[in-house]
C-alpha positions in Angstrom: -34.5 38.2 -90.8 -31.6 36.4 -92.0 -32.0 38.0 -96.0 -32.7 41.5 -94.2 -29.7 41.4 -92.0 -27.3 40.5 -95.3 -29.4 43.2 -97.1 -28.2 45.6 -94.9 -24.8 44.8 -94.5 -24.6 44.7 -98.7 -25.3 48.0 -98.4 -23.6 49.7 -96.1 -20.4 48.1 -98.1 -22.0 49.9 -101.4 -22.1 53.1 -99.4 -18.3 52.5 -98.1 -17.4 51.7 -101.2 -18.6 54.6 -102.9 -16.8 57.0 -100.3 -13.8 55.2 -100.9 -14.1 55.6 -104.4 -14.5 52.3 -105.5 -17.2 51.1 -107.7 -18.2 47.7 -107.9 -16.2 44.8 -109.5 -17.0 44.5 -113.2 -15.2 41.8 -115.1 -13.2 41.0 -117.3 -12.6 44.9 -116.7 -11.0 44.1 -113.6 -8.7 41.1 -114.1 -6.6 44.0 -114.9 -4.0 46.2 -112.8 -5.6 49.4 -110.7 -4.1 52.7 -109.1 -4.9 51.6 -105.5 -2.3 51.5 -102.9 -1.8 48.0 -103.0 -2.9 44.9 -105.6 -2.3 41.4 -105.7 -3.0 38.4 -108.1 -3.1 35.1 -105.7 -3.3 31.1 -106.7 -3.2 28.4 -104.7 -3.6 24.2 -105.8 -3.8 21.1 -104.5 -2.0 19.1 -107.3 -0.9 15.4 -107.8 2.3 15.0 -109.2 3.5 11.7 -112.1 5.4 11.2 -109.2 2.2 10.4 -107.0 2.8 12.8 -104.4 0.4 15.5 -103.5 2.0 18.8 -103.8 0.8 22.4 -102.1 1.3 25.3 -104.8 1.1 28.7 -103.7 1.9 32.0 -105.8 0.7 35.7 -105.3 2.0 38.7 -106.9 1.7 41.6 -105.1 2.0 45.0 -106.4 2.5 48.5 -104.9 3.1 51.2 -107.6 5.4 50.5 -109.7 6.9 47.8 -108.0 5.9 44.0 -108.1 7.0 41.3 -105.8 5.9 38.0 -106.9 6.1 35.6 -104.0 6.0 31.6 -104.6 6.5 28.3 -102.3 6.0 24.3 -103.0 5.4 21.6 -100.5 5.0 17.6 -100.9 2.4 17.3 -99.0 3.8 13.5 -98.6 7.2 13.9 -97.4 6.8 17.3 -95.9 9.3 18.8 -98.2 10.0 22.2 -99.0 10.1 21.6 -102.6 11.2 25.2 -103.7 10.5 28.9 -102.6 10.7 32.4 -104.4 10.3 36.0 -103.5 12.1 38.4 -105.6 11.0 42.4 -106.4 11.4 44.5 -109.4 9.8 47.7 -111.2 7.8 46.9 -113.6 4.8 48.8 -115.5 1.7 46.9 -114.9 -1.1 47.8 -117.8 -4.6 48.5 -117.3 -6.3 47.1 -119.9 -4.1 44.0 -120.3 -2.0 42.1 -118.2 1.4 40.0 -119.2 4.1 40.9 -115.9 7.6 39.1 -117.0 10.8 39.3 -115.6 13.5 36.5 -115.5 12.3 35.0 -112.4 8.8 35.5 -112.7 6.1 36.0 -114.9 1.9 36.4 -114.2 -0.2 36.7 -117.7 -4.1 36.3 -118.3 -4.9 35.8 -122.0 -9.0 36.8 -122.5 -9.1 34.9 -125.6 -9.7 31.8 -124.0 -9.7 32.9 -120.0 -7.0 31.1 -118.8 -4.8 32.5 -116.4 -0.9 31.6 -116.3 1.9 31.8 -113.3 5.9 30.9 -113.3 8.2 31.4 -111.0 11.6 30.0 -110.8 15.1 29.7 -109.2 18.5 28.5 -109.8 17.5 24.6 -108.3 13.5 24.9 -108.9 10.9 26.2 -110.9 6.9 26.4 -111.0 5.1 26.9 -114.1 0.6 26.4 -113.2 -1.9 27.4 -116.1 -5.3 27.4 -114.7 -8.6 27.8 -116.3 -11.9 28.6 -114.4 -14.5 25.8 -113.9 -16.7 28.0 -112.4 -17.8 31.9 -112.9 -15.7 34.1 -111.3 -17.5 35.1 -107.6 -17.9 39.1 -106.6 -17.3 39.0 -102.7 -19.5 41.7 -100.3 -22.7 39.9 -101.4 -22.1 40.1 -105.2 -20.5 43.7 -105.4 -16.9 43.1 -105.4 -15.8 45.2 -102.5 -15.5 44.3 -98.8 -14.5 45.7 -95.4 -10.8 46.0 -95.2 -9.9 46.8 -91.5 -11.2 50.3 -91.3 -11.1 50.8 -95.1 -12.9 49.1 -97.9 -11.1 46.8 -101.0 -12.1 45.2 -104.1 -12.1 41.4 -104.1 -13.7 38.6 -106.0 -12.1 34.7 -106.4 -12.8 31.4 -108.8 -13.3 29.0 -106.5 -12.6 26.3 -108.8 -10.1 26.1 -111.3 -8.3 23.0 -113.4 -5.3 22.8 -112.8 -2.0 21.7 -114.7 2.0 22.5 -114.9 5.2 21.7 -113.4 7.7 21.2 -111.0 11.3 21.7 -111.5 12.9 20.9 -108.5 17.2 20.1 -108.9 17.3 17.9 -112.2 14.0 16.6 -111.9 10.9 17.8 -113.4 7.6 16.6 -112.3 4.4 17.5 -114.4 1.2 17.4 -112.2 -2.8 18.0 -112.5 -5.0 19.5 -110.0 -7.7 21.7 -109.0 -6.8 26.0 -107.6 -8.1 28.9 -106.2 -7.7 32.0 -107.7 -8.1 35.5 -105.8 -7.8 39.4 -107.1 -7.8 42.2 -104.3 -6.7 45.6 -104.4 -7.4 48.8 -102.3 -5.8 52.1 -100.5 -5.6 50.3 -97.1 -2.2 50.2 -96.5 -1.7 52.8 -94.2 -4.3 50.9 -91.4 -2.6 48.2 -89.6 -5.6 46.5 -88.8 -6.0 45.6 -92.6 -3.6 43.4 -93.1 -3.9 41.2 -90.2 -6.0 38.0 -90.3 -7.0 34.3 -90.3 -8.3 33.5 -94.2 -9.9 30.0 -95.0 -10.9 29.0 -98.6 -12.5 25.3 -99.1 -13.0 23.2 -101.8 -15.8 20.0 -101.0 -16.2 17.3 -102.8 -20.2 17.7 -103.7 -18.5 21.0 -105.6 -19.3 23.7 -103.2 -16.8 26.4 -102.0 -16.4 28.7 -99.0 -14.4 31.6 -98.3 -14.1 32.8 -94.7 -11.6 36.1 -93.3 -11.2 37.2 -89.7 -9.4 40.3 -88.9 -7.6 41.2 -85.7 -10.3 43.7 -84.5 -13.0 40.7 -84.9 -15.3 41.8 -88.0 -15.7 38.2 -89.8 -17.5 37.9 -92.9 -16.9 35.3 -96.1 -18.8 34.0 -98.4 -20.7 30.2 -99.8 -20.6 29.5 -103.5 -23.3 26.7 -104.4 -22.3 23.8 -106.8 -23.7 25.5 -109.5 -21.3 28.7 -109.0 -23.7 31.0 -107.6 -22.4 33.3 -104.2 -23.7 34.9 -101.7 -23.0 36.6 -98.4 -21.6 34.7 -95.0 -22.9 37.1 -92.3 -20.3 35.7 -89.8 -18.9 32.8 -88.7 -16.6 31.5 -85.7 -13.1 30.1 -86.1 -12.2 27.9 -82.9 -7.9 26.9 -83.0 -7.0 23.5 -81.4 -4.3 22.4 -79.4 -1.8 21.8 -82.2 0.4 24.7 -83.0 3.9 25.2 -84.9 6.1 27.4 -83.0 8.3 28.7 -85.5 9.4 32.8 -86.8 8.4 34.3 -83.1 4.9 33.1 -82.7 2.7 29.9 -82.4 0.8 29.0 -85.2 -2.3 27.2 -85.3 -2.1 23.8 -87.4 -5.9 22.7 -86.6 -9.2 24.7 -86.7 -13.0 24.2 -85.8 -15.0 26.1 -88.7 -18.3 26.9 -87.4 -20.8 28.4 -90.3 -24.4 28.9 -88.8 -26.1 30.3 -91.8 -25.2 27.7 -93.7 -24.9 24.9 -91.3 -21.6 24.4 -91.4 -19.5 22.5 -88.8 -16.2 22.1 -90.2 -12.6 20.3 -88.4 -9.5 21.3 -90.1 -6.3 20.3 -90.3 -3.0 21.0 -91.5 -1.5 18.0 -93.6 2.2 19.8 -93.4 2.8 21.6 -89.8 5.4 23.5 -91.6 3.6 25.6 -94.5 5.4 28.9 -93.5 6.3 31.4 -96.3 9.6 32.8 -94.6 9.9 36.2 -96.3 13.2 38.3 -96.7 11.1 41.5 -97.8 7.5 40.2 -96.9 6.4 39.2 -93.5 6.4 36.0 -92.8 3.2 34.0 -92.4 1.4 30.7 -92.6 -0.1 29.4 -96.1 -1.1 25.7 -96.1 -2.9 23.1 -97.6 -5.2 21.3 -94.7 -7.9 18.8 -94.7 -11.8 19.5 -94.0 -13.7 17.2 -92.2 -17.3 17.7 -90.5 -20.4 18.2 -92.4 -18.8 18.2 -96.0 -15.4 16.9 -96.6 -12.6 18.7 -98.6 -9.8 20.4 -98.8 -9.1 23.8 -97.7 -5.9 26.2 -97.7 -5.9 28.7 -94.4 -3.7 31.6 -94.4 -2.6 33.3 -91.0 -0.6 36.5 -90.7 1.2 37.7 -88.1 
C-alpha cells in the first residue's frame, strides 16, 4: 500500500508539473539559471574552524528577473556570535547555459569541469568565501522527478545532501580557514503570486551512518520530504509530523521555535532537535526575516540538521 500510495502521489506531481509547464529536472542542464518567476541557489555547512570553533554558514542567492539578491549570515556556534551578515541586490544577467554571478560583494559560480560549486560574500569587516564539491549524486525531489507542490503551484527542486566543505572566514583582521561538510539546494518556479508558497517549516539532516533527510511543511498543512540512503539513492517521504517544544526565541514580532520532535513513520524515524544557537535569525532589510540554524538531532539516528522557519 505504502509503494502505491507514493506511486500516486509521483504522479499526480508529473501531471501538475506538466500543466505548469515544467518538465522534469535533468542535470547538469539545470544547475543553470531558468525564466520562472523566482530562483534561488542555497548552501548551508556545518564547519570547524583552525580556530576550533564550530561555525553555521549559510548563503542563498535568490533571483527574480533580472535582479539577484545574494543573502549570507555566519554564527560560532560556540560563543553564539554573529560572525558576519550580508544581503545586498543588484541587476545582473544570469546565463542559461552557464553560471558565473559576480559583483563586488558577492559572487555564486559552478565550474562543470570538475563539479564543484563556489560562494563569496563579503563586507567592509567580514567576508565568506565556501567551495563545495558533491560527495553524493545530486537528489531529484517529488519522488525522483525534480518538481514538487509549491503551495497551490508546483516548482522544481533537487539538493546534494552531502558535500565537502572548505573556505574561509574573514571576520575584522582575522581570517579563519575551516573544513566541513554542506547542503546544497536549487529551486525555482512561477509561484510567487500565491502566499501560501512561501510559508513554511523546512528541515534538512545529515546522520552520522551517512544518510540524509529532507522534510517541508507549508502553512496550509501539505508535508512531504524526502530520505536519501547512505549510498545516495532518494525517494519519496509521503508525510511526516513536526511537533515544536517549549523553547522559543521571541525576537522580529513572533516566537520562534528552537526545539522540534521529527516524527518519520515510513521510515521509522523519531527524531529530537535542537537549536545549538537560539539566535539564528537572518534579519533582512529587503528580505523577510526568518529563522536559519544549525541544530542537533538526536533520537533514532544522530546528526546534525539545519531548520529553516518563515514567518
Amino acid at each position: 500500500m505504502r509503494v502505491l500510495a507514493v506511486s500516486i502521489a509521483v504522479l499526480a506531481l508529473a501531471a501538475a508539473a506538466a500543466a505548469a509547464g515544467i518538465p522534469h529536472v535533468r542535470l547538469p542542464r539545470d544547475h543553470y539559471a531558468h525564466t520562472s518567476g523566482i530562483e534561488w541557489w542555497y548552501v548551508t555547512a556545518y564547519v570547524r574552524g583552525s580556530d576550533g570553533d564550530r561555525y553555521s554558514v549559510f548563503f542563498t542567492l535568490f533571483k527574480r528577473g533580472s535582479i539577484v539578491l545574494p543573502v549570507s549570515q555566519v554564527i560560532d556556534l560556540d560563543t553564539g556570535v554573529r560572525v558576519g551578515h550580508t544581503e545586498i541586490a543588484f541587476p545582473a544577467r544570469v546565463a542559461e547555459t552557464g553560471l558565473d554571478i559576480a559583483a563586488p560583494e558577492a559572487r555564486l559560480r559552478y565550474e562543470p569541469s570538475t563539479d564543484t560549486w563556489l560562494f563569496h560574500a563579503s563586507s567592509l569587516r567580514y567576508s565568506l568565501t565556501l567551495t563545495a564539491k558533491p560527495e553524493k549524486p545530486y537528489v531529484l525531489h517529488g519522488g525522483g522527478t525534480g518538481v514538487i507542490r509549491q503551495g497551490t503551484a508546483v516548482s522544481a527542486y533537487y539538493s546534494d545532501t552531502r558535500m565537502a566543505a572548505h573556505g574561509t572566514i574573514r571576520s575584522g583582521l582575522r581570517t579563519i580557514p575551516f573544513t566541513g561538510t554542506a547542503w546544497f539546494d536549487h529551486q525555482w518556479g512561477d509561484f510567487t503570486l500565491d502566499p501560501s508558497a512561501l510559508h513554511w517549516d523546512w528541515f534538512s539532516c545529515r546522520f552520522d551512518d551517512r544518510t540524509e533527510v529532507m522534510l517541508y511543511r507549508f502553512r496550509d498543512g501539505h508535508a512531504s520530504g524526502t530520505f536519501v540512503d547512505a549510498a545516495g539513492h532518494g525517494h519519496l517521504v509521503g508525510g511526516f509530523d513536526a511537533v515544536p517544544g517549549a523553547r522559543v526565541l521571541s525576537a522580529a514580532g513572533r516566537r520562534w521555535p528552537l526545539d522540534w520532535t521529527l516524527r518519520v513513520p515510513g521510515e521509522h524515524l523519531t527524531l529530537t532537535l535542537h537549536a545549538i544557537v537560539a539566535d539564528q535569525l537572518v534579519r533582512g532589510l529587503l528580505l523577510p526575516t526568518f529563522w536559519e540554524g544549525a541544530v542537533t538531532a538526536t533520537g533514532t539516528k544522530r546528526g546534525v540538521c539545519f531548520v529553516e522557519e518563515t514567518s
